[in-house]
mmCIF file of the N, C-alpha and C atoms, coordinates in Angstrom:
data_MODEL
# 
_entry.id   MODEL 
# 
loop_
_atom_site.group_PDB 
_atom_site.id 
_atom_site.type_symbol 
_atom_site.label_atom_id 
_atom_site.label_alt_id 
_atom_site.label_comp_id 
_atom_site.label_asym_id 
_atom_site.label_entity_id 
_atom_site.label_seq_id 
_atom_site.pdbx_PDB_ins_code 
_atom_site.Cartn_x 
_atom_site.Cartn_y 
_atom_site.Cartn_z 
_atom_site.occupancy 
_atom_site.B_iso_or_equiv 
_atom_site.pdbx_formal_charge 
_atom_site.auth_seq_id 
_atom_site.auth_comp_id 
_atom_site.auth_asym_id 
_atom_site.auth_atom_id 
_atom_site.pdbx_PDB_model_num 
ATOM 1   N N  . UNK A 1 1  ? 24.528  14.078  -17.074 1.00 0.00 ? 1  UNK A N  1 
ATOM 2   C CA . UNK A 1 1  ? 23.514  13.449  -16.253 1.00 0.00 ? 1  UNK A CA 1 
ATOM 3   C C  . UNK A 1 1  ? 24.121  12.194  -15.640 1.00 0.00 ? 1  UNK A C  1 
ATOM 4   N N  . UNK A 1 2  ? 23.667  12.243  -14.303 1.00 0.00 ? 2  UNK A N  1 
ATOM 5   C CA . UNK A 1 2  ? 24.234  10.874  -13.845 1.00 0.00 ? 2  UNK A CA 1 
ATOM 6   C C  . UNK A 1 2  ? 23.207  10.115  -13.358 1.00 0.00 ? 2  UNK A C  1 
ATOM 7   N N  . UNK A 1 3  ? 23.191  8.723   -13.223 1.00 0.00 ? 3  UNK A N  1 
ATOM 8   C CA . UNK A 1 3  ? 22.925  7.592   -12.566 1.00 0.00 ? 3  UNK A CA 1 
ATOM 9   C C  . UNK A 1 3  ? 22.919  7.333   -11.407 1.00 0.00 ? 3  UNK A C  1 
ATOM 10  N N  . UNK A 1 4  ? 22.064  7.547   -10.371 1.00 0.00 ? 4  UNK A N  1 
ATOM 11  C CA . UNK A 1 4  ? 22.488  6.920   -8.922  1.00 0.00 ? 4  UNK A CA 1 
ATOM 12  C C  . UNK A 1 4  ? 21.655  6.099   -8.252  1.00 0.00 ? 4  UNK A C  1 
ATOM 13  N N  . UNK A 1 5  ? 22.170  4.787   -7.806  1.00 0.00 ? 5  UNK A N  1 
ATOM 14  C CA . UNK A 1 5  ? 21.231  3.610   -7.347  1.00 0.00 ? 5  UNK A CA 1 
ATOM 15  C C  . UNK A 1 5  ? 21.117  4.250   -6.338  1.00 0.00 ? 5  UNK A C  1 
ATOM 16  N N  . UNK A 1 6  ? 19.376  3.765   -6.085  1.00 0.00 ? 6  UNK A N  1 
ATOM 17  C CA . UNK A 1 6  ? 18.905  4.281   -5.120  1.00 0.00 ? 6  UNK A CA 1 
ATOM 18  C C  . UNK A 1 6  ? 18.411  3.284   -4.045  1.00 0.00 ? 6  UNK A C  1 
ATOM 19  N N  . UNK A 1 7  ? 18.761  2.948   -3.293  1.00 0.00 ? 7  UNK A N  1 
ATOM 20  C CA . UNK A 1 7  ? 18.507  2.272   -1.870  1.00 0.00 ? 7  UNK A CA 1 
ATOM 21  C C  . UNK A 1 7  ? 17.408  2.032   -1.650  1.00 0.00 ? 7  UNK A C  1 
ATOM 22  N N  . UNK A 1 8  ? 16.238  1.469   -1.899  1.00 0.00 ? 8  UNK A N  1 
ATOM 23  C CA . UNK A 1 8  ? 14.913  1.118   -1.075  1.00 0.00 ? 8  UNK A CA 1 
ATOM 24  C C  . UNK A 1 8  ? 14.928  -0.172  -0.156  1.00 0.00 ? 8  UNK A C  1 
ATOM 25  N N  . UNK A 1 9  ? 14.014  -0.235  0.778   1.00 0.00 ? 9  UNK A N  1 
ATOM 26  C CA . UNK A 1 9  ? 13.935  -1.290  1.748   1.00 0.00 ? 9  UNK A CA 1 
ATOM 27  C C  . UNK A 1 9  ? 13.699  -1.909  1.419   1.00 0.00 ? 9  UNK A C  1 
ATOM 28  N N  . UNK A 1 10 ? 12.819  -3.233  2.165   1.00 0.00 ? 10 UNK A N  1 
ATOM 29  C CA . UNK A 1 10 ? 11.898  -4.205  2.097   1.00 0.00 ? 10 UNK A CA 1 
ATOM 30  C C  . UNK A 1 10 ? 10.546  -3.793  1.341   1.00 0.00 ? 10 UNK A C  1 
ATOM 31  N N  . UNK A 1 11 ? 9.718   -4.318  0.254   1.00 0.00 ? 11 UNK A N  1 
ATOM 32  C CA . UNK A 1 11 ? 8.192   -4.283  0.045   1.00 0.00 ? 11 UNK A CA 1 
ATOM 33  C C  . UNK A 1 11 ? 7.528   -5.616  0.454   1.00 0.00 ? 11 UNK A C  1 
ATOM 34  N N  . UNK A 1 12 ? 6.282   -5.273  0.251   1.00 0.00 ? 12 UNK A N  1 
ATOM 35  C CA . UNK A 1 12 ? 5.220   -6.068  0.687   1.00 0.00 ? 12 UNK A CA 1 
ATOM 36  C C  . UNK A 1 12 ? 4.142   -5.762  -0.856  1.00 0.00 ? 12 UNK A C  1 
ATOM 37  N N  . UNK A 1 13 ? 3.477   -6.746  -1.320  1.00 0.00 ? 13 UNK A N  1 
ATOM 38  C CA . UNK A 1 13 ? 2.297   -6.811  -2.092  1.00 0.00 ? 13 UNK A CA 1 
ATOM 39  C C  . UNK A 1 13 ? 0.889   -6.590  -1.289  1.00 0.00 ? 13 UNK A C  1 
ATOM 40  N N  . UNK A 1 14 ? 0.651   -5.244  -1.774  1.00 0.00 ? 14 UNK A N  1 
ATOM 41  C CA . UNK A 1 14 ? -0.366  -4.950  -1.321  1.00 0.00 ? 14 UNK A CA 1 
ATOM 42  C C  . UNK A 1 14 ? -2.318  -4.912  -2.394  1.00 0.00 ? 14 UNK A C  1 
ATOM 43  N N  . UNK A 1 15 ? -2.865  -5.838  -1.258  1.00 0.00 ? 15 UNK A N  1 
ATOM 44  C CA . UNK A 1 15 ? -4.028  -6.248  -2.887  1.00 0.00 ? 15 UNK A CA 1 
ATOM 45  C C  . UNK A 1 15 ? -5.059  -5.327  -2.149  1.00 0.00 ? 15 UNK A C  1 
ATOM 46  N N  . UNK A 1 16 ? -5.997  -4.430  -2.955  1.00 0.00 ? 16 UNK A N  1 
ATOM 47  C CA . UNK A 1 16 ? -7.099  -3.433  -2.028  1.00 0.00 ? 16 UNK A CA 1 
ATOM 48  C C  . UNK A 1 16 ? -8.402  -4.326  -2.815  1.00 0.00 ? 16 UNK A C  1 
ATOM 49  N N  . UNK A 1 17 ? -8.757  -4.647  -1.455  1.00 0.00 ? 17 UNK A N  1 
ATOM 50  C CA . UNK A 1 17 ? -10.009 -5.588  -1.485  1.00 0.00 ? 17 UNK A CA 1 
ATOM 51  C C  . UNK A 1 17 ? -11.423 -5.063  -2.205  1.00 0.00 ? 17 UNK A C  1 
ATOM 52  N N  . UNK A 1 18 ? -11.269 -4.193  -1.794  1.00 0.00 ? 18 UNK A N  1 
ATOM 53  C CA . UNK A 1 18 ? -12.440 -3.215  -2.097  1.00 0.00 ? 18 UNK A CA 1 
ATOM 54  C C  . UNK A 1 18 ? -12.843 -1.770  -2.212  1.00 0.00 ? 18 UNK A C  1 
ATOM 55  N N  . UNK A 1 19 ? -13.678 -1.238  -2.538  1.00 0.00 ? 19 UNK A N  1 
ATOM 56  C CA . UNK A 1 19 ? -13.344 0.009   -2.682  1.00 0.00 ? 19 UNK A CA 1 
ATOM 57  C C  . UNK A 1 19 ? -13.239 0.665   -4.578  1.00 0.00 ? 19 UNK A C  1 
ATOM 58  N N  . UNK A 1 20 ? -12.995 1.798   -4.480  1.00 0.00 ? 20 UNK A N  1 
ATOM 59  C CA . UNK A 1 20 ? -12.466 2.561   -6.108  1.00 0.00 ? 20 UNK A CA 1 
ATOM 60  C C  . UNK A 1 20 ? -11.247 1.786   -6.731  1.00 0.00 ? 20 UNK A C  1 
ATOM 61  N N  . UNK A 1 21 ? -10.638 1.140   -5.720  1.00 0.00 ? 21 UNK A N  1 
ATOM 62  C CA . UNK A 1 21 ? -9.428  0.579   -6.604  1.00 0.00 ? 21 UNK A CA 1 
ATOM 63  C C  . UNK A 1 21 ? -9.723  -1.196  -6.643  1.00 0.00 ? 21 UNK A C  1 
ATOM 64  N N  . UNK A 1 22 ? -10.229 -1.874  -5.999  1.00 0.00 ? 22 UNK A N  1 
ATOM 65  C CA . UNK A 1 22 ? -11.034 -2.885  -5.795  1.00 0.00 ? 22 UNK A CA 1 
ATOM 66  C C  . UNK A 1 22 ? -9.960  -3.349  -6.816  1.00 0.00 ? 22 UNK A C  1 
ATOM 67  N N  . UNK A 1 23 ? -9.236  -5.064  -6.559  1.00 0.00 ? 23 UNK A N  1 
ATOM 68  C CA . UNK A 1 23 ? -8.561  -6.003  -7.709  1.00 0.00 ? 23 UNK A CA 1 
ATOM 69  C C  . UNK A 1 23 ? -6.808  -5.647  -7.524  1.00 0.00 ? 23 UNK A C  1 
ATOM 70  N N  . UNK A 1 24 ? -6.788  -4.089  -7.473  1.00 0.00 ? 24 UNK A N  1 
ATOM 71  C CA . UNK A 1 24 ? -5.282  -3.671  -7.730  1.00 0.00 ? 24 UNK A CA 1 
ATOM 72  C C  . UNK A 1 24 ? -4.662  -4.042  -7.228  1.00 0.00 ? 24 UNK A C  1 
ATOM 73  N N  . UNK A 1 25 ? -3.103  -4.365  -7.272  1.00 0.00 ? 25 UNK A N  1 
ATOM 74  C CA . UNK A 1 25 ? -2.048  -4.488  -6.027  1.00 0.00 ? 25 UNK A CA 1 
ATOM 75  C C  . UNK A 1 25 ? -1.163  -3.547  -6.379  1.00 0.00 ? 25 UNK A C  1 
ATOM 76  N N  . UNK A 1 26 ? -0.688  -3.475  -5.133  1.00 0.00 ? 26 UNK A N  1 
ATOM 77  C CA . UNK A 1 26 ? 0.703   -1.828  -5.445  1.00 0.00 ? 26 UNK A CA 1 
ATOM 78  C C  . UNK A 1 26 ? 1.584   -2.635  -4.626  1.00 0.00 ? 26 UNK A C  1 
ATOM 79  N N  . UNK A 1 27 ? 2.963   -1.747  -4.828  1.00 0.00 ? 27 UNK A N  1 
ATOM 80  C CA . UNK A 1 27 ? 4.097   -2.628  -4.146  1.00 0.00 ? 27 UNK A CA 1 
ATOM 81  C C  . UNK A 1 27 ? 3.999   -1.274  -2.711  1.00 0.00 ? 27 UNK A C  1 
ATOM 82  N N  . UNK A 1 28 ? 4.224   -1.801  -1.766  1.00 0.00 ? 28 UNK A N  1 
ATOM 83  C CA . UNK A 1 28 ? 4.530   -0.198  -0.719  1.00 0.00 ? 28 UNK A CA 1 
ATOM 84  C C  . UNK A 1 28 ? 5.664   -0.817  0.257   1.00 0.00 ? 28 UNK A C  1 
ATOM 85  N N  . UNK A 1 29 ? 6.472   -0.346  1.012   1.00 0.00 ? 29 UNK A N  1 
ATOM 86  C CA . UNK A 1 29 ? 7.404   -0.426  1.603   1.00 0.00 ? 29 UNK A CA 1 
ATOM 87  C C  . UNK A 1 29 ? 6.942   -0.891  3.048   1.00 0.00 ? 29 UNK A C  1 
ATOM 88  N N  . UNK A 1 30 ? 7.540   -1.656  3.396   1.00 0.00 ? 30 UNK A N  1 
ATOM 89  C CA . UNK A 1 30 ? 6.958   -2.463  5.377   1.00 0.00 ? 30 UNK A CA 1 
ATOM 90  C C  . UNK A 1 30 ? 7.946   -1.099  6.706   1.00 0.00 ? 30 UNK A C  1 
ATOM 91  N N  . UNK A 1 31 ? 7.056   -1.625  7.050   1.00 0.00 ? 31 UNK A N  1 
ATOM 92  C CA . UNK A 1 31 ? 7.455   -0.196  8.511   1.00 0.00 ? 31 UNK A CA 1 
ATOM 93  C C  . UNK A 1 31 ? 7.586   -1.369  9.361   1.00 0.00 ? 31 UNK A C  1 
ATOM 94  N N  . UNK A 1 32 ? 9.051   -1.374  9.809   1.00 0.00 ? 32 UNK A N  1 
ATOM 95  C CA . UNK A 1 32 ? 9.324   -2.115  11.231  1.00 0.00 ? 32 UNK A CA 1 
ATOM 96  C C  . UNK A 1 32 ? 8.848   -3.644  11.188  1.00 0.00 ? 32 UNK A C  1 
ATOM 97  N N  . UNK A 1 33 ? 8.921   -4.059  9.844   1.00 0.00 ? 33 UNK A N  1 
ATOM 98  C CA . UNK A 1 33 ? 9.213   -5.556  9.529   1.00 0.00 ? 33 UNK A CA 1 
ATOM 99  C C  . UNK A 1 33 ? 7.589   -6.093  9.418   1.00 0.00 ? 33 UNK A C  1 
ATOM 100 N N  . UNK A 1 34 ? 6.917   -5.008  8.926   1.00 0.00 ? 34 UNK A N  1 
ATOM 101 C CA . UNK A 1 34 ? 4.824   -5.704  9.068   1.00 0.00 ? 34 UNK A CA 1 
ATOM 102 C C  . UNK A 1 34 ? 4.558   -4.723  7.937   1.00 0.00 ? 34 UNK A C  1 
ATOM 103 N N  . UNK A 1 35 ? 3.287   -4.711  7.053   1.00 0.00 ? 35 UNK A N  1 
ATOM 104 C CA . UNK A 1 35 ? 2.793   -3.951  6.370   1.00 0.00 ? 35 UNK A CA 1 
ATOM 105 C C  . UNK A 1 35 ? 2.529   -2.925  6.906   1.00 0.00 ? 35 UNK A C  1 
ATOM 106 N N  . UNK A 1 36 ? 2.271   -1.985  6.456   1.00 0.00 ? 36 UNK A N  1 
ATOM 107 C CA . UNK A 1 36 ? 1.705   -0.630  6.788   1.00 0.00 ? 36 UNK A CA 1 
ATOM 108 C C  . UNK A 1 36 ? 0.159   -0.806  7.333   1.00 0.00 ? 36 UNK A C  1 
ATOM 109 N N  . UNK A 1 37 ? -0.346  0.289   8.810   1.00 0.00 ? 37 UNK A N  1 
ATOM 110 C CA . UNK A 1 37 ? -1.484  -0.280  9.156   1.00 0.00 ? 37 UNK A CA 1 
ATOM 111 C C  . UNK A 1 37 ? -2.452  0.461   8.129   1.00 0.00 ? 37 UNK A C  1 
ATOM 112 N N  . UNK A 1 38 ? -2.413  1.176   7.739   1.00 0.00 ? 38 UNK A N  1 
ATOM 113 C CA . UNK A 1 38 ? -2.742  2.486   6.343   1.00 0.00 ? 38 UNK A CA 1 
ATOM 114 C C  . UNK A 1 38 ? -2.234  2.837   5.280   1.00 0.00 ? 38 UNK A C  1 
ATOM 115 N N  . UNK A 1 39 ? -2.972  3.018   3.971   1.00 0.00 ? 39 UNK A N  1 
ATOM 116 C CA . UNK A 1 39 ? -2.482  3.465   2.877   1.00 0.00 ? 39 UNK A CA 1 
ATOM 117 C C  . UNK A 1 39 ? -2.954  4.853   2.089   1.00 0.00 ? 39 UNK A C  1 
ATOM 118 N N  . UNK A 1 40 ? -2.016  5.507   1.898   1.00 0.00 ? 40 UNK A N  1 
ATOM 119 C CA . UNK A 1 40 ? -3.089  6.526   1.287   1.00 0.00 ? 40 UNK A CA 1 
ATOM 120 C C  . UNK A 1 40 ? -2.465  6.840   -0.452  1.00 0.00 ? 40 UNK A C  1 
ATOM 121 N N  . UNK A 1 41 ? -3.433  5.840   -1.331  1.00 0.00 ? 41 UNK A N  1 
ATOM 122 C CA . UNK A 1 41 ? -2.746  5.572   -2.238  1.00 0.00 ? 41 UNK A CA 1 
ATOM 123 C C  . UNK A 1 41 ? -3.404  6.973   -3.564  1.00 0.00 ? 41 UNK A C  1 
ATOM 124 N N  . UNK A 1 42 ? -2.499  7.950   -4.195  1.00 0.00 ? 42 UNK A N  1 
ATOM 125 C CA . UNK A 1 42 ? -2.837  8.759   -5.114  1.00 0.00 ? 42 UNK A CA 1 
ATOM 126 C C  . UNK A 1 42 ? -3.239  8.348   -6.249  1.00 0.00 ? 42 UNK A C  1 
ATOM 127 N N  . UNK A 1 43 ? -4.720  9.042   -6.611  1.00 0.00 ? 43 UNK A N  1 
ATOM 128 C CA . UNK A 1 43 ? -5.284  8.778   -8.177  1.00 0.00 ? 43 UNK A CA 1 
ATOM 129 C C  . UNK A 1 43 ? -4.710  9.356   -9.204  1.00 0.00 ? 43 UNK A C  1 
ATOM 130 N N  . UNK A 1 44 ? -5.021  10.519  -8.516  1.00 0.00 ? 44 UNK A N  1 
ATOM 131 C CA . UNK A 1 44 ? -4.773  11.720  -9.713  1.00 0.00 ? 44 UNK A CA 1 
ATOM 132 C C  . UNK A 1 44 ? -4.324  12.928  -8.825  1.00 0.00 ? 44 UNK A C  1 
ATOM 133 N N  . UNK A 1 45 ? -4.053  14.049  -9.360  1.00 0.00 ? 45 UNK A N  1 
ATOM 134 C CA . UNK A 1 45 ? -3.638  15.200  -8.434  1.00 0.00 ? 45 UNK A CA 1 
ATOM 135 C C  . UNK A 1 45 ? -3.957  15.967  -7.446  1.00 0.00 ? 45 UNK A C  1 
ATOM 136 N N  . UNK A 1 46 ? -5.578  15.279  -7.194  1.00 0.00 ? 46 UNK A N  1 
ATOM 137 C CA . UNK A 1 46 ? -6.423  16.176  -6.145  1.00 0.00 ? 46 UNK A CA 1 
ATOM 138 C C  . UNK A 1 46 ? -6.928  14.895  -5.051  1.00 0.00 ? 46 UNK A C  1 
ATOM 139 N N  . UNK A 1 47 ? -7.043  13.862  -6.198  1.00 0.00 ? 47 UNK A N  1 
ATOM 140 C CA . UNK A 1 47 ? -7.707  12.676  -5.223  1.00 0.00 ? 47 UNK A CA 1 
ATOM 141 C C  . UNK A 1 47 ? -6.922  11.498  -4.512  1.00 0.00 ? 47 UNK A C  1 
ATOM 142 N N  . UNK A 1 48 ? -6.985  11.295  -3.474  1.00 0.00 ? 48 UNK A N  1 
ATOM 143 C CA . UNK A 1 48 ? -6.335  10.124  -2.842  1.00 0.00 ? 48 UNK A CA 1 
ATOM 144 C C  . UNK A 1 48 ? -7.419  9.371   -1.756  1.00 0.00 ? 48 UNK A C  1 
ATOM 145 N N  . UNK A 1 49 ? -6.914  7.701   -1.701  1.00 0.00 ? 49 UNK A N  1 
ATOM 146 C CA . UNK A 1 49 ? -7.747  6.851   -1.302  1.00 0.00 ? 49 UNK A CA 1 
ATOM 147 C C  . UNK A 1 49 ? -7.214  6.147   0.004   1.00 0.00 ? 49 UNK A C  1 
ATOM 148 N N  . UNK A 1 50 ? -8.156  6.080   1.211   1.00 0.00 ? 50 UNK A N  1 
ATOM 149 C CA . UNK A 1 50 ? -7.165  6.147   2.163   1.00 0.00 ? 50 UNK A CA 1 
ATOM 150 C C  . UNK A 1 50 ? -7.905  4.324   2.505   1.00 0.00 ? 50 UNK A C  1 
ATOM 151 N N  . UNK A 1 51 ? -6.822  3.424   2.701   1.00 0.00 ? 51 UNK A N  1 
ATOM 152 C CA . UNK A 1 51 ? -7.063  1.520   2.815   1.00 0.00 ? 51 UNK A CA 1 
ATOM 153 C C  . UNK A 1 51 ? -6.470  1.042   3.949   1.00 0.00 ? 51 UNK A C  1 
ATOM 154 N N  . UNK A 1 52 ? -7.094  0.741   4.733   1.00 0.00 ? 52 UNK A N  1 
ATOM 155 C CA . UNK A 1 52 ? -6.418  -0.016  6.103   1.00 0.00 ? 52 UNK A CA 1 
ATOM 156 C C  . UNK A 1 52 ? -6.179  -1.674  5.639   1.00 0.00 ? 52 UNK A C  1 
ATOM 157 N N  . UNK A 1 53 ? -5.515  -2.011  6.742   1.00 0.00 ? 53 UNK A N  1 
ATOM 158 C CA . UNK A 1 53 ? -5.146  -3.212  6.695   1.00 0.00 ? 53 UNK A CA 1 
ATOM 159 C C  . UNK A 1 53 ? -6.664  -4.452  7.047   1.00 0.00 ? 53 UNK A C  1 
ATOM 160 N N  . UNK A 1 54 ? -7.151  -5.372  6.310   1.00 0.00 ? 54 UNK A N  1 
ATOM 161 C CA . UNK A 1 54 ? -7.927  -5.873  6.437   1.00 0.00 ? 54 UNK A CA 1 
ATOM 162 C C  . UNK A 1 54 ? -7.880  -7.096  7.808   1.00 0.00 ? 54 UNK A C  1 
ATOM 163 N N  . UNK A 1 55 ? -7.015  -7.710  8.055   1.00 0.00 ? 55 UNK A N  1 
ATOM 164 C CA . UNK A 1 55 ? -6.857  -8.233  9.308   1.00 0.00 ? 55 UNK A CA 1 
ATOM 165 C C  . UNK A 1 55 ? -5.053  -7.788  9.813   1.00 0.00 ? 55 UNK A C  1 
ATOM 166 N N  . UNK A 1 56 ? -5.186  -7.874  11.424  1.00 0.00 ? 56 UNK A N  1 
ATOM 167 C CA . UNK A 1 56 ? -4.109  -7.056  12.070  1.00 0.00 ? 56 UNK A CA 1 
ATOM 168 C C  . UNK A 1 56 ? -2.701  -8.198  12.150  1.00 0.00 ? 56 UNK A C  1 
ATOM 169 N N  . UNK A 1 57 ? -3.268  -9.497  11.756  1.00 0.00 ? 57 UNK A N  1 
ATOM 170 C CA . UNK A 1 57 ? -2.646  -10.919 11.825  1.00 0.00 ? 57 UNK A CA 1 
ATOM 171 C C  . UNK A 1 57 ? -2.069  -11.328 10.372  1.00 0.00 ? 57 UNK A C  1 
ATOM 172 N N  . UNK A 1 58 ? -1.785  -10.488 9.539   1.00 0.00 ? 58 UNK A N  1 
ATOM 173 C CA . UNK A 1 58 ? -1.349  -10.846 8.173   1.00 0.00 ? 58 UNK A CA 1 
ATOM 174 C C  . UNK A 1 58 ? 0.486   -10.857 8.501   1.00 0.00 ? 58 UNK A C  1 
ATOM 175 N N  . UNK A 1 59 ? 1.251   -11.652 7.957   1.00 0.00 ? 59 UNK A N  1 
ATOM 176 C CA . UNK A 1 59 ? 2.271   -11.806 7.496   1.00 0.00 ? 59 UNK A CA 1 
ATOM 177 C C  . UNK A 1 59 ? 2.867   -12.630 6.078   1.00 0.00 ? 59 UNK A C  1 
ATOM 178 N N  . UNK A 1 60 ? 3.930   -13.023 5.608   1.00 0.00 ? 60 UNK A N  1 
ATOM 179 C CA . UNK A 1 60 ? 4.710   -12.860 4.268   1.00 0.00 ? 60 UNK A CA 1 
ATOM 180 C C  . UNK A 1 60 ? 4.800   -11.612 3.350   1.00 0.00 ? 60 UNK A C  1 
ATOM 181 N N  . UNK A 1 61 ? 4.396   -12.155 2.309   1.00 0.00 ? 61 UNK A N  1 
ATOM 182 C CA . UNK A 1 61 ? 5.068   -10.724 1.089   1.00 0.00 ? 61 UNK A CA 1 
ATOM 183 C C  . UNK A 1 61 ? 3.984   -10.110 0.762   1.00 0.00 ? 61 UNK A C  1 
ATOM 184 N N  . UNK A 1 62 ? 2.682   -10.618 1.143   1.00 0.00 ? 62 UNK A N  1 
ATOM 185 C CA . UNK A 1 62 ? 1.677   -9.610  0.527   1.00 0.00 ? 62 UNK A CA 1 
ATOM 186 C C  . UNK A 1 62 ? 0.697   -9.307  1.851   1.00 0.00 ? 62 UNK A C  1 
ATOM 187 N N  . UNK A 1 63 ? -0.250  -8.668  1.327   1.00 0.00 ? 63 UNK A N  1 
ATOM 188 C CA . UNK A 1 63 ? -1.386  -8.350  2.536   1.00 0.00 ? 63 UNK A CA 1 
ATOM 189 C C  . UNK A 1 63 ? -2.512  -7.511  1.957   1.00 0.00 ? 63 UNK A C  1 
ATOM 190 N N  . UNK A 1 64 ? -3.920  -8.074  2.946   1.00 0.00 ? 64 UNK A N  1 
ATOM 191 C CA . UNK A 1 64 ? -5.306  -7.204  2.071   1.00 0.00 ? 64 UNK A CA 1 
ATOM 192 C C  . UNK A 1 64 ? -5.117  -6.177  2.864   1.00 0.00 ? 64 UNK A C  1 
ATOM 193 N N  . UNK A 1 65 ? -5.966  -5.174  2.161   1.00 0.00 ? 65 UNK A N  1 
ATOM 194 C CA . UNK A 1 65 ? -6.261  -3.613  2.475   1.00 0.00 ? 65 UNK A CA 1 
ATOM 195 C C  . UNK A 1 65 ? -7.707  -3.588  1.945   1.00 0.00 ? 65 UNK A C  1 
ATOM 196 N N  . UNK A 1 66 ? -8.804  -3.068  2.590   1.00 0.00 ? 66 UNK A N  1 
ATOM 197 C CA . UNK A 1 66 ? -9.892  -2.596  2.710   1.00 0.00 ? 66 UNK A CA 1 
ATOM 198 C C  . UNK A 1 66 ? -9.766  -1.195  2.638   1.00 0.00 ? 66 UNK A C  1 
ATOM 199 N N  . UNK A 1 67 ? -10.934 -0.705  2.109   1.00 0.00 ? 67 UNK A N  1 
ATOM 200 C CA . UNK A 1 67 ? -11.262 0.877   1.600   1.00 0.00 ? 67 UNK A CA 1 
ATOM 201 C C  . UNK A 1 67 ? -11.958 1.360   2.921   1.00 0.00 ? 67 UNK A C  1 
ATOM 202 N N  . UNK A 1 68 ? -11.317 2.813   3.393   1.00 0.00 ? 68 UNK A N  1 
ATOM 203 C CA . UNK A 1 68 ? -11.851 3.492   4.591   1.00 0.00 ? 68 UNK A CA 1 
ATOM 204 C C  . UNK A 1 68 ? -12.727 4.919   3.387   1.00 0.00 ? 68 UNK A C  1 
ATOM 205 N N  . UNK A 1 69 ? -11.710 5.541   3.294   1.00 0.00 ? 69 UNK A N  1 
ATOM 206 C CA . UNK A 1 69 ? -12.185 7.074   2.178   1.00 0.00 ? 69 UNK A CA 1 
ATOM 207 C C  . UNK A 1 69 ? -11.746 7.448   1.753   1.00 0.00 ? 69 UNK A C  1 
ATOM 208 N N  . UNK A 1 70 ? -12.060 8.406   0.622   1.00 0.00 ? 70 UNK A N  1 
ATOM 209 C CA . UNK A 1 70 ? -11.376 9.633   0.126   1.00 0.00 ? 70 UNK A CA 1 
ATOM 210 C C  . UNK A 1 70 ? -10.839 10.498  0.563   1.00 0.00 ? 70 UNK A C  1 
ATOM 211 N N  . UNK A 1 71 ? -9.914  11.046  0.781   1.00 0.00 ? 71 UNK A N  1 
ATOM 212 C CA . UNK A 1 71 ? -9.399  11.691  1.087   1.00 0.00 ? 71 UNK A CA 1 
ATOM 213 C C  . UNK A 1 71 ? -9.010  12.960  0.355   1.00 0.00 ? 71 UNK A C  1 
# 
């Protein structure tokens, strides 16, 4: 078995304001140097929760996300 470092980009702290996951933060990766304008973060194997960006003017290391739906 081998070992191989694996390369990831830049993250961003992402906190979901509200919603089923309401409190959490996840780490997710920045697209083109900004948070992601969408998240579609997995519960469990059937369910996933889809979180937009709460204002379009956020920058540094973290950023809110608001609850849109289930998905």
């Amino acid at each position: 078995m081998s070992s191989r470092l694996v390369e990831r980009g830049p993250t961003i702290s992402a906190t979901l304001r509200d919603g089923p996951l309401e409190g959490r933060s996840i780490e997710v990766g920045v697209v083109e140097a900004r948070p992601p304008k969408t998240l579609d973060v997995p519960v469990d194997d059937t369910t996933t929760y889809r979180y937009c960006l709460a204002e379009w003017g956020q920058s540094g290391t973290s950023a809110v996300y608001t609850f849109l739906y289930r998905a």
